[in-house]
Structures are given as C-alpha cells and as structure tokens.
C-alpha positions in Angstrom: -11.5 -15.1 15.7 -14.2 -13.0 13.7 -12.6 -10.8 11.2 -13.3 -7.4 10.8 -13.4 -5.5 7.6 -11.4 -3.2 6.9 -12.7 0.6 5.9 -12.4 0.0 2.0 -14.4 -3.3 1.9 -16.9 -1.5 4.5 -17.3 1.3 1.9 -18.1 -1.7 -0.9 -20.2 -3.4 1.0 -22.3 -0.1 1.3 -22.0 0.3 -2.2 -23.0 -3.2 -3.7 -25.7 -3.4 -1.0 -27.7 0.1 -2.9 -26.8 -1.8 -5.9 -28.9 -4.2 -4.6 -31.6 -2.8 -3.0 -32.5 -0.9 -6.1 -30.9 2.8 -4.7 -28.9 3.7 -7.3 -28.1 3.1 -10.7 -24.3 2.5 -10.3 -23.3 -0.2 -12.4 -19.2 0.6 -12.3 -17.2 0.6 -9.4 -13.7 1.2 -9.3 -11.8 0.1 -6.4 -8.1 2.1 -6.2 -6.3 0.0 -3.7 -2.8 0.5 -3.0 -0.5 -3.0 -3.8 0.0 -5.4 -1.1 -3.2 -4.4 0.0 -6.0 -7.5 0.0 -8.7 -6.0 -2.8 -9.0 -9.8 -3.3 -11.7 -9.9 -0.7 -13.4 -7.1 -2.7 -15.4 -9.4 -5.5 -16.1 -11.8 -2.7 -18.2 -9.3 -1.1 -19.7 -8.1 -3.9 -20.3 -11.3 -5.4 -21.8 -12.6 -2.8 -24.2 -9.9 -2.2 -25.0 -9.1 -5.4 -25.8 -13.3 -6.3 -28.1 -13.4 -2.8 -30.3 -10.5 -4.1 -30.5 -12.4 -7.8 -29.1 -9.1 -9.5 -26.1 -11.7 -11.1 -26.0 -15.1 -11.5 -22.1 -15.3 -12.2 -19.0 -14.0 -11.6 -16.1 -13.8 -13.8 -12.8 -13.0 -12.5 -10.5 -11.8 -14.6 -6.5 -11.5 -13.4 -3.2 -10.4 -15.6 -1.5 -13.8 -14.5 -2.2 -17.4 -14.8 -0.2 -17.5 -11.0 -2.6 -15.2 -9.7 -5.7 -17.5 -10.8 -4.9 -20.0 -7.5 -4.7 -17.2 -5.2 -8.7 -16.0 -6.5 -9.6 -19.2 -6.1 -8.6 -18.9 -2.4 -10.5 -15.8 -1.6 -13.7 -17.3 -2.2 -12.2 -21.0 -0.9 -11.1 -19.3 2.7 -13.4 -20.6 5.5 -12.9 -17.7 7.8 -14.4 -15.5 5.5 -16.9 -17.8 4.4 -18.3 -18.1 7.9 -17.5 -14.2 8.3 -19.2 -13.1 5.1 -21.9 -15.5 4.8 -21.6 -16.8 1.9 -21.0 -19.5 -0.2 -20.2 -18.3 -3.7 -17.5 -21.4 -4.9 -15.1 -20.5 -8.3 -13.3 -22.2 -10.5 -9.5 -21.3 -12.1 -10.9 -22.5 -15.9 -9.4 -23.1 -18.8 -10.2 -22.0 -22.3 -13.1 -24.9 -22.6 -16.7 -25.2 -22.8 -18.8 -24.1 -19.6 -16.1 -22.6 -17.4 -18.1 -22.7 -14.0 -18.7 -26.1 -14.1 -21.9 -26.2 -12.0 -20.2 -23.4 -9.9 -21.4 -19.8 -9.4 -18.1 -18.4 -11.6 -14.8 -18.8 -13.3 -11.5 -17.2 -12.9 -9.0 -16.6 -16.2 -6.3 -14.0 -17.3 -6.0 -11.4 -19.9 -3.9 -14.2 -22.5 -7.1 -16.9 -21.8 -9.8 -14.0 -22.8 -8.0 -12.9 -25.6 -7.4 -16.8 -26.7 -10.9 -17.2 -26.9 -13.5 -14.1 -26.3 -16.3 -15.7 -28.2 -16.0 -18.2 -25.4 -16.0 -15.4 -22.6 -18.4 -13.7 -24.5 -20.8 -16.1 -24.7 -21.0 -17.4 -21.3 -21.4 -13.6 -20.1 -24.6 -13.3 -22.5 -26.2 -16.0 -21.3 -26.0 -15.0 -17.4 -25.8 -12.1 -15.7 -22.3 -11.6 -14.9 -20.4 -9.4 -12.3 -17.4 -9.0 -14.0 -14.3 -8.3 -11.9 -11.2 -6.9 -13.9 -8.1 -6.7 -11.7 -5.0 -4.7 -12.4 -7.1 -2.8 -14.7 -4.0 -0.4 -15.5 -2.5 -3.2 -17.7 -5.7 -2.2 -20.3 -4.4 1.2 -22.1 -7.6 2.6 -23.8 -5.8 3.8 -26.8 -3.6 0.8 -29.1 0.3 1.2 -28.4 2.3 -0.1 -31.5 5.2 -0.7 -28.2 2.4 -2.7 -26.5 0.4 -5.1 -29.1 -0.5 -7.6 -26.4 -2.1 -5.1 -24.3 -4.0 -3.3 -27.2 -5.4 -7.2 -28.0 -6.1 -7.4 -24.0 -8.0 -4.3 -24.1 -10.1 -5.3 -27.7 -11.1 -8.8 -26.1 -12.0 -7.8 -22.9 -13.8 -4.8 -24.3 -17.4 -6.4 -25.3 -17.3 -8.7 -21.3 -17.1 -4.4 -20.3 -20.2 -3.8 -22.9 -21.9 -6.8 -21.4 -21.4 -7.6 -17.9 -23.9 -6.7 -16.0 -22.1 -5.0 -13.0 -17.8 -4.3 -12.9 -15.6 -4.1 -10.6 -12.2 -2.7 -11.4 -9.1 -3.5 -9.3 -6.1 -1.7 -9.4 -3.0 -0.6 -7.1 -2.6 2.6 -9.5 -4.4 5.2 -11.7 -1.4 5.4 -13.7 -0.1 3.7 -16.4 3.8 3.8 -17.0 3.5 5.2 -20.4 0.5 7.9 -19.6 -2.2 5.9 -21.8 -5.4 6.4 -20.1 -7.3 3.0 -18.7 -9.4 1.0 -20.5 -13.0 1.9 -19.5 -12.2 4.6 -16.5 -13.7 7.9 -17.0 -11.3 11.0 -17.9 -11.5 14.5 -17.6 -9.3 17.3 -18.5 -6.5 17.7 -16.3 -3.8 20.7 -15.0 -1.4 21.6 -17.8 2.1 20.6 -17.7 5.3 21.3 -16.4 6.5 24.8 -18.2 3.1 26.0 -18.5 1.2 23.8 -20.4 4.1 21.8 -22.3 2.3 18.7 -21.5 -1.9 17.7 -21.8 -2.7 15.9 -19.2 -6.1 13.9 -18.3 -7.1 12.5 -14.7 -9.6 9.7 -13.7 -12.8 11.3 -12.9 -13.8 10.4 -9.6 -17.0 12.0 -9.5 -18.4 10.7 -13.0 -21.9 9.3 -13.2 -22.7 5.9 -13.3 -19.2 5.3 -11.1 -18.8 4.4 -7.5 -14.5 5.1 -6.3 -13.7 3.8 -3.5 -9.9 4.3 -2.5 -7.5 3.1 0.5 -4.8 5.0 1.3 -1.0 4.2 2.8 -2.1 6.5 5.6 -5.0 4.6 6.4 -4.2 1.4 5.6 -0.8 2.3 8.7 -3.5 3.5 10.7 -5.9 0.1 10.8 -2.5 -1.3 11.0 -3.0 -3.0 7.5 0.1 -2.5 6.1 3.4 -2.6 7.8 6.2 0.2 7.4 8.7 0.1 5.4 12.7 0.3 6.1 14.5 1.0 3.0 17.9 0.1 2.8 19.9 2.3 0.6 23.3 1.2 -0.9 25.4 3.1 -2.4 28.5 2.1 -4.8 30.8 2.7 -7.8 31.3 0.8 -10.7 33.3 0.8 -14.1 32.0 -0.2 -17.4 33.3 0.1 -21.1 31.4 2.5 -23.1 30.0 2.3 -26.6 33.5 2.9 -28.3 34.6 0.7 -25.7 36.4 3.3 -23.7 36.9 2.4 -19.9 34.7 4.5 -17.9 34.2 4.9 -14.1 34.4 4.4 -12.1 31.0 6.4 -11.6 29.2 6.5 -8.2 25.7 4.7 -8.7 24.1 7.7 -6.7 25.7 9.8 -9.6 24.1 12.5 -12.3 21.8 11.0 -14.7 24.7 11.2 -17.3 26.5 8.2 -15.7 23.9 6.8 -13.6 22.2 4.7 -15.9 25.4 2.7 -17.1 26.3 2.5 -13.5 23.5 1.1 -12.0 23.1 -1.1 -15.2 26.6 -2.4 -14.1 26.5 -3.0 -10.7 23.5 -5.2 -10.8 25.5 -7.4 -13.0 28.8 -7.2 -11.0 30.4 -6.7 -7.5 27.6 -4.7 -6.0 24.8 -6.7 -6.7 27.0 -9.3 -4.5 27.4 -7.0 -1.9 23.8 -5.7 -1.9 22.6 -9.7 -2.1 25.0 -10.4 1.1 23.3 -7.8 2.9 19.6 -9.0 2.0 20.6 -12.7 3.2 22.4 -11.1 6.5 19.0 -9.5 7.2 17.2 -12.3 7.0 19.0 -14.6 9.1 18.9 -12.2 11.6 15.2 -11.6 11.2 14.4 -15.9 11.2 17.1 -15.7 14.5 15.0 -13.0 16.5 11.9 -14.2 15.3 12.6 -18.3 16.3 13.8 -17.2 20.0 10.6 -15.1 20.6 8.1 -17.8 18.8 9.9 -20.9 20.8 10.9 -22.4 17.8 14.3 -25.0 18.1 17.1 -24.6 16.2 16.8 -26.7 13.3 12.8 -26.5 13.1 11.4 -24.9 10.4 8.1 -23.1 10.6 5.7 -20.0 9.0 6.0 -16.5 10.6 10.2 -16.9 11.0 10.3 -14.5 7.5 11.5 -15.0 4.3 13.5 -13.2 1.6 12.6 -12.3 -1.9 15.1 -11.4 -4.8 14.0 -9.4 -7.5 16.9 -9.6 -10.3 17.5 -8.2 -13.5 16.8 -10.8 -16.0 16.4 -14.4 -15.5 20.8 -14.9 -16.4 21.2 -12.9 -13.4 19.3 -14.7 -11.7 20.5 -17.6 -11.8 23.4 -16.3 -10.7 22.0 -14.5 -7.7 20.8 -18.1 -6.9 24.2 -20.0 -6.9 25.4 -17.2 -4.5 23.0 -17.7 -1.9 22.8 -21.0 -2.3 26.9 -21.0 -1.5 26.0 -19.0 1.7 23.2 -22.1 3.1 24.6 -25.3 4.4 25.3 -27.9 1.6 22.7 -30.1 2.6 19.9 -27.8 2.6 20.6 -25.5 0.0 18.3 -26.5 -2.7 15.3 -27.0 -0.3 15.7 -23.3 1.5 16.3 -20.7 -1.8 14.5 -21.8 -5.0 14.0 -19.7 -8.4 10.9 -18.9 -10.4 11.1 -17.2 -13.1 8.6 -17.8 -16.7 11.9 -20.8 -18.0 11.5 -23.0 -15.4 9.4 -26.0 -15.6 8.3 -25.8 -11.7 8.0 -22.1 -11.5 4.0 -21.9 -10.4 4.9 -24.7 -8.5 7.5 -23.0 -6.6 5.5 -20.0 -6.2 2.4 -21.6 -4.1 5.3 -23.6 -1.9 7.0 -20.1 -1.2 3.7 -18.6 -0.6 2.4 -21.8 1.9 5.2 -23.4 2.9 8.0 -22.6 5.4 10.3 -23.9 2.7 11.8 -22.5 0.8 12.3 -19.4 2.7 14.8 -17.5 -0.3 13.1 -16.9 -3.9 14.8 -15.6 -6.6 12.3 -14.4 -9.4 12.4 -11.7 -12.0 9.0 -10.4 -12.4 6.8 -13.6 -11.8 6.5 -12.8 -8.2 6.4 -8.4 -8.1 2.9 -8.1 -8.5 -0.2 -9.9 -6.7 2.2 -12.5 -5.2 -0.1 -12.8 -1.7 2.9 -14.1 0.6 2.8 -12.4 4.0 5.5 -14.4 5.2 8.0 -12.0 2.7 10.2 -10.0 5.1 12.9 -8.7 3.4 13.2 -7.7 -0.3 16.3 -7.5 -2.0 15.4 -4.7 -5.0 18.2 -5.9 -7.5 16.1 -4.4 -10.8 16.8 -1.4 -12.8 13.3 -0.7 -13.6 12.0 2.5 -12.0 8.5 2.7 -13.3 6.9 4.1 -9.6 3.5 1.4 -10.2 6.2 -1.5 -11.0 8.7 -0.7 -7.5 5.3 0.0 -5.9 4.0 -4.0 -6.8 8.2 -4.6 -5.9 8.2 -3.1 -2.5 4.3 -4.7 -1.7 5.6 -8.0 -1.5 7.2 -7.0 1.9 4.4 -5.2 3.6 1.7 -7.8 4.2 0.9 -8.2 7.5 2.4 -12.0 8.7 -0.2 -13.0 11.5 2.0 -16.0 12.2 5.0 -13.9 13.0 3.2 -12.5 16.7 2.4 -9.1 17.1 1.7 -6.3 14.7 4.2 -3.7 16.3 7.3 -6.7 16.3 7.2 -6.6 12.1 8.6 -3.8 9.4 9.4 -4.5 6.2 13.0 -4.4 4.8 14.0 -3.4 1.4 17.7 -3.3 0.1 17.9 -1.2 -3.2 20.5 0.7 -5.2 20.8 4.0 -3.7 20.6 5.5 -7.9 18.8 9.0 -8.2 15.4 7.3 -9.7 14.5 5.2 -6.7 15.2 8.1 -4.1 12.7 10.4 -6.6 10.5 7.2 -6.3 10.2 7.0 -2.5 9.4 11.2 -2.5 6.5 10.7 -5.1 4.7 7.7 -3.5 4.3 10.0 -0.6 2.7 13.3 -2.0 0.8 11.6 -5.4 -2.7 10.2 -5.4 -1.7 8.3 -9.0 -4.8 9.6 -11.0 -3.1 11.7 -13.8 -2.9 10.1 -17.7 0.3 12.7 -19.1 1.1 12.4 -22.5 4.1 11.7 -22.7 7.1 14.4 -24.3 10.6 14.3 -25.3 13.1 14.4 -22.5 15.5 17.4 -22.2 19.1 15.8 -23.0 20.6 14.3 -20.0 16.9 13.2 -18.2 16.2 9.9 -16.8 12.8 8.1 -17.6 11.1 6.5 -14.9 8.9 4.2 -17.1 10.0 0.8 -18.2 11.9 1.9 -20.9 14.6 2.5 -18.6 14.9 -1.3 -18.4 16.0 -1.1 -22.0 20.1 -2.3 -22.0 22.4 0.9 -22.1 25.4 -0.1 -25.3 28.0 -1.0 -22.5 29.9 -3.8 -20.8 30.0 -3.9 -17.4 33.4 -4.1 -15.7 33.3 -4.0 -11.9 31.2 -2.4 -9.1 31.5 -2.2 -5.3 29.1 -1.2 -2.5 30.5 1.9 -0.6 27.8 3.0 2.0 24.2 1.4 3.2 21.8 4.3 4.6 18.9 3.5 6.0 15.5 5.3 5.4 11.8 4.7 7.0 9.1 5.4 4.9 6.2 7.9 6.0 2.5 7.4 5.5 1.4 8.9 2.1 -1.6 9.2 -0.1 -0.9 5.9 -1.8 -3.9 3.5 -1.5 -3.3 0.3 0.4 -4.8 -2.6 2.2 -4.0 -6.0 3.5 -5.9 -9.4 3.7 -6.5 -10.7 7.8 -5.3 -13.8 8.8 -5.9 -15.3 11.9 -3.8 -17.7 13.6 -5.1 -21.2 12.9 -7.3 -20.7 10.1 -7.5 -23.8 8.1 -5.7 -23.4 4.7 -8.2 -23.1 2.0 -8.9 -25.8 -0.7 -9.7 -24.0 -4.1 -12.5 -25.9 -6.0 -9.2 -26.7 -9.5 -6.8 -28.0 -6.9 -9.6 -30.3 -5.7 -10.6 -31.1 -9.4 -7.5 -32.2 -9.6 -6.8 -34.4 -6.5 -10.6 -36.2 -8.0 -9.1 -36.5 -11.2 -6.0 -38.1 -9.8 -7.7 -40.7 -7.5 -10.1 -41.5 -10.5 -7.2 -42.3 -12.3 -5.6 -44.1 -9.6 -8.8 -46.2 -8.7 -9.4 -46.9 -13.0 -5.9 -48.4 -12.6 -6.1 -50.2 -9.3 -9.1 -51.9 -11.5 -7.3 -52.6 -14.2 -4.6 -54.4 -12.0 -7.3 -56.3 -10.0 -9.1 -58.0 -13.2 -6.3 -58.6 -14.8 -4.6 -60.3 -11.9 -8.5 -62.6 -11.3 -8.1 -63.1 -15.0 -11.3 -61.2 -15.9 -9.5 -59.2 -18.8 -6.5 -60.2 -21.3 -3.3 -58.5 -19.9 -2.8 -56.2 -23.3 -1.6 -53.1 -23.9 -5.0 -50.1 -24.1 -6.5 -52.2 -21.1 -6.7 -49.1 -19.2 -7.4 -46.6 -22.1 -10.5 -49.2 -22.8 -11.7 -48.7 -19.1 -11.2 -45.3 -18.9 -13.4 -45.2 -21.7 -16.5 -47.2 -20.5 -16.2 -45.1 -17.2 -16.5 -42.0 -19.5 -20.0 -43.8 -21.4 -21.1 -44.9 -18.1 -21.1 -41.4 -16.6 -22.1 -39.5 -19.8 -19.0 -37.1 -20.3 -14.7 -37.1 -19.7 -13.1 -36.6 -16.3 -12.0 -33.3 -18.1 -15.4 -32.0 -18.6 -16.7 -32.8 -15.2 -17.9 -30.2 -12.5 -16.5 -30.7 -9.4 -19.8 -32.6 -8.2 -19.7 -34.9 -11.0 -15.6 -36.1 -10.3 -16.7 -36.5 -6.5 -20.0 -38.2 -8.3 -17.5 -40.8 -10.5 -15.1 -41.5 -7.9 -18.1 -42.7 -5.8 -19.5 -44.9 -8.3 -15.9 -46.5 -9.0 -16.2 -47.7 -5.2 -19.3 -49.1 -5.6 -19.1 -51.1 -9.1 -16.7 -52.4 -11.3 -15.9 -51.0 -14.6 -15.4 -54.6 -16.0 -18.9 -55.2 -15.8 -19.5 -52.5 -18.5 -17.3 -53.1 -20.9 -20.4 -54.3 -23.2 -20.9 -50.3 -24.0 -17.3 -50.2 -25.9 -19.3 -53.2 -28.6 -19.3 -52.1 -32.0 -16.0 -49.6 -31.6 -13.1 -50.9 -33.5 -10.7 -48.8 -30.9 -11.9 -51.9 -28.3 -13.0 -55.0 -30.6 -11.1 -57.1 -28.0 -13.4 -56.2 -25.2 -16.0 -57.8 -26.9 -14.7 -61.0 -26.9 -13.0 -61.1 -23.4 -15.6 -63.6 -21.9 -14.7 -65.9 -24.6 -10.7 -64.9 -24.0 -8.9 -68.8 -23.1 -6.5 -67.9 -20.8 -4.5 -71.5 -21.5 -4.2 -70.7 -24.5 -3.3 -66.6 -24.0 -6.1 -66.3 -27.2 
C-alpha cells in the first residue's frame, strides 16, 4: 500500500525542496500541528531532502522526553515510508557521549540531555551542518521564569544549536504557552489589547515574518483527510463533600458548580467516590468497544490481538494512581489482571518499558499513567480516555484528549472508530472544549491578577486547594461530540501489515547483548577444553582483548562496527589473543596461562 501524504507534509516538502534548490532564503520553518497529529514524519522529509541536495550533513533531533526518543527513532526506522519517501536517512536515540551519530546521518536527545552537556551538542553541530529539529517548541519560554528554572536552562542550552544549525524545524501542537511567555526563537508582533480595553498586552506569533516558512494543520482539515478521528466526550457530573481550611464540613457541592466551590469539588472527587464511578464507566466502554470490535475483526474469545482498543487513565498524581490501578485490576479476571492494565508513571522501574509494550503490544490493553503518557505517546490503538486530572491548561487536555484520536488502521474501517473521553463535567473543561473550537493558539497574553472568585486555566490549577476530601458521587453522564475547529492536527498512516520498524539503539542493543552472550559462551568453551584457568575476571579479561582487538568498547561502537565485532567473534577465538592483555597488571594471569598445570590447578 503506497502512502500518501497528507496536506501539511505536502506543503513541507514544497518548502524544504526551494530550500534546496537555492529559491529562497528561508532557513526557519515552523510547523504548527495540532497533537495527535503525526509531525514526526515532518524531519524525515526534510531531512531527507535537504541531506540528498548536500545543504546538511546531520540531523539532530531534539524531543522534551527520553520516552519520546524510541518513537523518532521509528520515523526514520519505518520501511513504508522509507520505500515511500526514498530515503535512507538512519538515527540514533544517543546518549550524552562522544560522537552521537555513530557513523549514522544524526542523533536524537531531549531538552535534560542538551542541557547536561551543550558543549557536547554544540560541538558536533559546528562541525557539520546540522538541520536541527526542536519539537514541542512551546516548552522553551523566551524570557527566564523564576516558577520554571528548568525550562529557562532548556531555553539557554538549546539557544546557541538555534544560533548554529544550519536549517530548524520547529514542532509544536500549540502557539501558546500556559503561562503567556512567548516561545523561544518564534517571531512576535504586537497583538489586540485585552479584555476591558487594553487591561492586558498581548503579543502573537508572526506568521508572515521574514526568514520564516508556517505551515499549519488544522482539526477541520485533518477530519476532512480523515486524519484524525472525532471525539465523543463523556461528561459526568457529581457532588462531593470536603472539609475546608478550618476544617468545617462543606458540600456537598455539585462538581459542575460556581468557581467558588468548584475547585475543592473537583479536587475531591478525583480522590474519592466519583473518580470510582467515572473509572467504572471508562472500563465499561472499553469492554464494550474490544466486544464489538472482536465480533466484526473474527477474533475468538480469549485471543488477544491489535486494533480491539485500549484504555488510557490519566490520574491525579502517581498515589492515585495506584489506586486507580488496584480498582481495575479488581474488575479483570484474577489470572490475567497484571498482564491486561499496567502503570507507568516516572517511580516505577519499568515505566519506558511499559510504555513501548502498551504502544506495540495487544497487552496490556489498560495503562494507568500520570503525565508520562499525555503528550507524544504515538499509540493508535488508545480508544477510550479516562480524563481523571484536575489540570485545565487547554495545550495540556489538548496532548490529554490526542492520545484517543489517532487513526488505528488495524481496527478496520475509518468511519467504524471515534474517540471516547470520560471527564469531570467541572466548568473549566466545558470552557476548554468551546475554545479549542474558535482559537488558532497564536497569542503570548501577559498574564494579570484574577478578579476574586476566577478560575485559572493554566497549571497552577493543579496546585492542592487546603482541604480534605470527604466523599463524592457521580450524578449524571452527558454525552457531547466535538465539532471540527481551527485547532491544527494530523495523524501518522499505517497500513495494515507493515513490518514493525527496528530503530538503529534497540538494535545496538540486541548487538551488544549477543556480543556479550557470544564473549561468554567463549569463556565457558575454553575453560571447559582447559585452554584458560577457571578464575574469577576470566570474562572481564576477554572482554578486554576483544575491545584491543577491535580498537574501541562495545559502548563506543556505531552500529556497523557491533554488527562488525559480533562477526569476527564467529570467525576467531578470543583466547588466541589474549597475548595483547601482556604487560597489564589487571590480567598478569593471562600471560602465563600456556604454562597454567591443570594437575596441579597452578
């Protein structure tokens, strides 16, 4: 099946192939496309073009996630657009060590590796030509935030790669930053005053500035390609009783109350009765969904499979959610419980790890996350979203609700899928649906005092109200469809069948693994012919010829080179070179090994 791009890649692969040709001058191009949308095809085009016609040599892909790092790799990686595309532009997800690419055309990292080490960054961007690809770009405020200190050092790191590169691309799913900063590097000009005449400056990105190329996506046209499915918003309502500062019984409060009471309300219910109710609800949904879905794909009872649907929890804080998981878990049969709803969430050991199996796997099919998993999680098989969070930032529900709109090609038709998601039916999220159909997201507002009694929609509303929560219940469940609006949004094509892609650090690391296994198997062998004393270090002492035979560490090795060593190791044996250790105290007994009696065991 030849895939087709869709109208926003067309329009950057018009772009980056004037770039070059020599037709313009552009050397910025910002891509506004809405979340959920697949802008990770976006550098692969322009990489690709832009290396073919020698105007870079690298690529550097920078994301605000190490999860996300696997998933750029996998753009590049995928075979169907490989063959679609042309190309064969092959990154790495690197690390904060020397030569990144590895003999390959780029390196991924994240905002945390860049400002770990920029000199590093810095460097390998000075001595190539670089396309440098900055996604989420809204996370970079322009101007330092004493609230945000990681960001500001985001921004000052990745600042000189901007100075240098020599072509960006800039990613995001919003113009708008939650606290009204403008964007690191986007052009500004003056914008409409304020609400009561002027109360408020405001500055929007200028779309028309020199030296820029924008090119956007909206909701409406990415429903219109059929890119993005609709979405079904389930809104529950509820009341709930809390104990107030002076620890006064209050409620109960309905959570679609005033402002006055809806904070605490909402606040409580996501930590009581409701957030059972609405949870119930979310798992009812889905079963019903995997039910309808297994009859019309064929599938037995029993067999598990992709396109069925799956269900993702976004909770208040990672207590919560681990609470949220023991009552789904009650709801699944004993025996599959643990294998069918999992939690990720930045405490648990396995979390990445249970992030790729939820995204490739047909198990588990229930994730329980906190914010891990709201923004650039690529899982098309997410169905249902159960919106347990009491942040209303409209870019953070936007990420939220994204999740749930990828098209599943493994599900069947286009027209059989909608997105479902549960939230609290609180006054901030209905004001949230209404703006993300009439805003275009390009306005930077400074920020003024609320009136008494207001509710912020940024992520200081995520800040804990002085309370304790009581008791909540769910009253009434109304259902609501969104329209198409002027939000920007795309989605990644998948056809059916398309072999799963093999980034080039997962295969670094399966070479790595079978050179270790292989250095081992060695060990065993020659110590079981009685070609080497059986000591402890016997395998620390191979390891180490291999590394003098092949010049460098299996840690330092480009992809060729580990596919290079593990070729070598079945050809020869490392016993036979165990002369190059002479001299080095660490190994003295490998010196003497021919001479080693093994009657005597000296």
């Amino acid at each position: 099946m030849q895939r087709a791009l869709r109208s926003h890649q067309q329009l950057l692969a018009g772009v980056v192939e004037a770039i070059a040709r020599g037709e313009t001058g552009i050397a910025d191009i910002l891509a506004a496309v809405t979340p959920g949308g697949g802008k990770s095809l976006l550098p692969v085009i322009a990489a690709a073009r832009l290396m073919a016609a020698g105007i870079v040599e690298r690529v550097c892909w920078i994301v605000p996630r190490d999860s996300l790092r696997l998933q750029a790799e996998e753009a590049f990686a995928d075979p169907a657009w490989q063959a679609a595309l042309g190309h064969a532009v092959s990154v790495r997800a690197a690390e904060n060590a020397p030569d990144p690419c590895r003999g390959l055309q780029g390196w991924i990292t994240t905002y945390q590796g860049v400002a770990a080490a920029p000199a590093l960054h810095l460097g390998e961007m000075r001595r190539h030509r670089t396309l440098l690809v900055v996604d989420e770009v809204h996370h970079l405020p322009a101007e330092a935030d004493p609230n945000a200190p990681e960001e500001a050092a985001w921004s000052r790191a990745i600042l000189p790669l901007l100075e240098t590169a020599a072509v960006r691309l800039l990613l995001s799913g919003t113009l708008e930053r939650a606290d009204g900063r403008p964007i690191l590097w986007l052009p500004y000009r003056k914008g409409p005053g304020g609400r009561g005449g002027g109360r408020a400056k405001t500055r929007e990105v200028d779309l028309a500035a020199p030296g820029f190329a924008v090119i956007g996506y909206s909701r409406a046209q990415a429903l219109a390609e059929k890119a993005v499915l609709p979405v079904d918003f389930g809104a529950l309502d509820g009341e709930a009783e809390w104990l107030d500062e002076e620890r006064r019984r209050t409620g109960p409060h309905p959570v679609s109350g005033p402002p006055e009471t809806g904070r605490a309300a909402l606040f409580t219910a996501l930590r009581t009765g409701f957030a059972r109710d609405l949870l119930r609800r979310a798992f009812a949904a889905t079963r019903d969904l995997r039910a309808e879905r297994r009859a019309r794909l064929g599938l037995p009872p029993g067999e598990t499979g992709m396109g069925l649907g799956k269900l993702l929890v976004v909770a208040p804080d990672q207590e919560n959610a681990r609470r949220y998981l023991d009552w789904l878990r009650a709801w699944l049969p004993r025996d599959q419980a643990e294998s069918t709803a999992r939690i990720a969430t930045s405490d648990e050991r396995d979390a990445q790890e249970v992030l790729a199996a939820f995204r490739l796997r047909p198990e588990p099919s229930v994730l329980v996350t906190v914010a891990m998993a709201y923004e650039g999680l690529d899982a098309p098989s997410v169905a249902v979203c159960a919106a347990l969070t009491h942040i209303r930032s409209r870019a953070w529900l936007e990420q939220m609700i994204a999740r749930a709109t990828r098209v599943d090609f493994a599900a069947g038709p286009y027209e059989s899928q909608r997105a479902v998601v549960l939230h609290p039916d609180d006054l901030l999220f209905r004001r949230f649906r209404e703006r993300i159909e009439r805003e275009q997201g390009t306005l930077a507002r400074e920020k003024v005092r609320r009136r008494q009694g207001e509710l912020p929609i940024g992520p200081e509303f995520a800040q804990e109200p002085p309370i304790i929560p009581l008791a909540s219940n769910a009253t009434a469940l109304h259902w609501h469809r969104l329209a198409p609006g002027p939000e920007f949004a795309a989605a990644r094509p998948d056809p059916e069948g398309a072999a799963p892609a093999v980034p080039p650090s997962a295969r670094e690391r399966e070479l790595r693994f079978r050179i270790s296994q292989a250095v081992a198997a060695q060990v065993l062998e020659d110590e079981g012919a009685m070609q080497v004393p059986r000591r402890a270090g016997a395998h620390h002492a191979y390891a180490a010829a291999l590394k003098r035979v092949m010049g460098k560490g299996r840690a330092e090795m480009s992809l060729a080179e580990l596919e290079a060593t593990l070729a070598w190791l079945e050809r020869n044996r490392i016993g036979e070179h165990l002369h190059l250790l002479a001299g080095d105290p660490r190994y003295g007994w490998t010196v003497r090994q021919r001479r080693f009696d093994f009657n005597t065991g000296r």
